[in-house]
C-alpha positions in Angstrom: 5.2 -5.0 -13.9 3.7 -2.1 -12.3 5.0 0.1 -9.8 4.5 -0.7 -6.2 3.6 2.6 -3.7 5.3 2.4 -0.5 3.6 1.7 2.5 2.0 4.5 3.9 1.3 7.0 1.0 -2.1 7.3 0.9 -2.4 8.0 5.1 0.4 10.4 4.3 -1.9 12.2 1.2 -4.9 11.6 3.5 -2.3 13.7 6.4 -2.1 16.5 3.7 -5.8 16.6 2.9 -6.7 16.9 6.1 -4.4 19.6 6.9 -5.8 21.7 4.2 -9.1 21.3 5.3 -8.6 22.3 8.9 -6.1 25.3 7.9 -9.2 26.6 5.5 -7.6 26.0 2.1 -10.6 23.5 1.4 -13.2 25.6 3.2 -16.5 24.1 4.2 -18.9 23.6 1.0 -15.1 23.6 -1.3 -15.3 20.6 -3.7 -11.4 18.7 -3.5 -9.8 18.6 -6.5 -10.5 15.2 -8.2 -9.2 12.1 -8.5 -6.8 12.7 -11.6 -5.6 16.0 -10.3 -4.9 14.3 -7.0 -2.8 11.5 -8.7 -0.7 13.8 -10.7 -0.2 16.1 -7.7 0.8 13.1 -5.2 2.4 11.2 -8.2 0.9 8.3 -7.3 -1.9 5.6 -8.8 -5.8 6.5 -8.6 -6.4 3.3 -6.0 -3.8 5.2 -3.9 -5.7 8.7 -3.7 -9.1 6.5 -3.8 -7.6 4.8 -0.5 -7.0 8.4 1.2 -10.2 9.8 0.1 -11.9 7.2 1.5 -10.4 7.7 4.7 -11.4 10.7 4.8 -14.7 10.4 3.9 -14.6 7.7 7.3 -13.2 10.1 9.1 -16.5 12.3 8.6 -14.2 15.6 6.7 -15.1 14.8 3.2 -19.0 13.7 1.4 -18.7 12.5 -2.2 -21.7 13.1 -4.2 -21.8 10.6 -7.2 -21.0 11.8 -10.4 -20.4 15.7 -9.0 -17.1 15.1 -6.7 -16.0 15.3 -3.3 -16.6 17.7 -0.8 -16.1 19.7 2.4 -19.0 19.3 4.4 -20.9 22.8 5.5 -21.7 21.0 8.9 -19.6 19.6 11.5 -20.0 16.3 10.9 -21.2 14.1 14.2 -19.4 11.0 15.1 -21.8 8.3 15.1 -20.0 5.1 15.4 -18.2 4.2 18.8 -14.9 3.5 17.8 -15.3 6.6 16.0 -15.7 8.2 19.7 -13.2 6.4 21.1 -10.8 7.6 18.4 -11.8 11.0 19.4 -10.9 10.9 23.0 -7.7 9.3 22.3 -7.2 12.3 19.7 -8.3 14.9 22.3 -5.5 13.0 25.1 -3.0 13.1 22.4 -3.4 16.9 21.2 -3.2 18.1 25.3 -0.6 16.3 26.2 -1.6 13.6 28.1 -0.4 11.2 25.7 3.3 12.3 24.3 5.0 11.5 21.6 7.0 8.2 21.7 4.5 7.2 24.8 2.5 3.2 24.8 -0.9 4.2 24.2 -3.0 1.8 26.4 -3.8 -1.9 24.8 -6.7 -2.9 23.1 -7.8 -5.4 25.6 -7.6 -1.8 28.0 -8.9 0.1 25.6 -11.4 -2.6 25.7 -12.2 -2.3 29.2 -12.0 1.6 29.7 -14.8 2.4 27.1 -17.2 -1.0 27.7 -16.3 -2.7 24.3 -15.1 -5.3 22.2 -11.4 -6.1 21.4 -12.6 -5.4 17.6 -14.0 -1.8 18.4 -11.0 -0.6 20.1 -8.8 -2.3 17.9 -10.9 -0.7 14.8 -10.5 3.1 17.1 -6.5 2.7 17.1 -6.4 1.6 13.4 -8.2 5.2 13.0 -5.5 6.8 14.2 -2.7 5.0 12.7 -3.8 6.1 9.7 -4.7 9.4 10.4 -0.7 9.6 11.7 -1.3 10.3 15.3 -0.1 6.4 16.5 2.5 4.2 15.2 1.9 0.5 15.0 4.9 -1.3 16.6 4.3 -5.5 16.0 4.4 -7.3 18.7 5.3 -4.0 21.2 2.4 -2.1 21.1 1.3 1.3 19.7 2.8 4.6 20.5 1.9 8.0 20.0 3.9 9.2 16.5 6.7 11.0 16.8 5.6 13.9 13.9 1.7 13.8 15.2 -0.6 15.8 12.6 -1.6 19.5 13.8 
């Protein structure tokens, strides 16, 4: 039988990743390690790092290039969808203080209302940061700002 990852580890790899990048040690135009170096760093199966990559690459910090690798992009990327947006503000609210750790983030059905979307967009928005570790999903309560929220 194989080995079952817990919950979690590729947001938590995708955490680290994107710490690197924003403190420099994957510098814009850097290509990431790849996907076997990844798994024996993290310890962890290739679908795993695959699943954190791709979030990343969602998340606009990363650009694969078939066949060459992964990389840091040279330009800030844009966002371009609107959840994408709406996962910004909240971001921005969460990193000033407005939102503190352990604090209900507003509903989706809010959410929904605030920004002039569907249930599914700001729905889609919190899921963004859930796994980018700056909300913890709380069934049935609601989601709240993490406790440990990435810098």
């Amino acid at each position: 039988m194989a080995r079952r990852t817990a919950p979690g580890t590729y947001a938590r790899i995708a955490n680290v990743l994107r710490q690197r990048i924003t403190d420099g040690t994957h510098a814009p135009g850097d290509q990431l390690p790849g996907e076997a170096a990844l798994c024996a760093e993290f310890g962890v199966a290739r679908n795993t790092v695959r699943r954190a990559l791709s979030t990343l690459e969602t998340d606009g910090l990363i650009t694969a290039r078939p066949g060459v690798g992964r990389f840091v992009p040279t330009a800030k990327p844009a966002v371009h969808t609107r959840y994408e947006s709406i996962a910004a503000d909240l971001r921005r609210h969460i990193e000033s203080g407005h939102y503190r750790p352990g604090d209900l983030l507003p509903s989706e059905a809010r959410l929904a209302k605030r920004y002039g979307v569907s249930r599914h967009t700001a729905r889609h928005a919190l899921t963004a940061l859930e796994e980018a570790g700056f909300v913890t999903c709380v069934h049935g309560k609601g989601r709240y700002v993490s406790q440990d929220v990435p810098s």
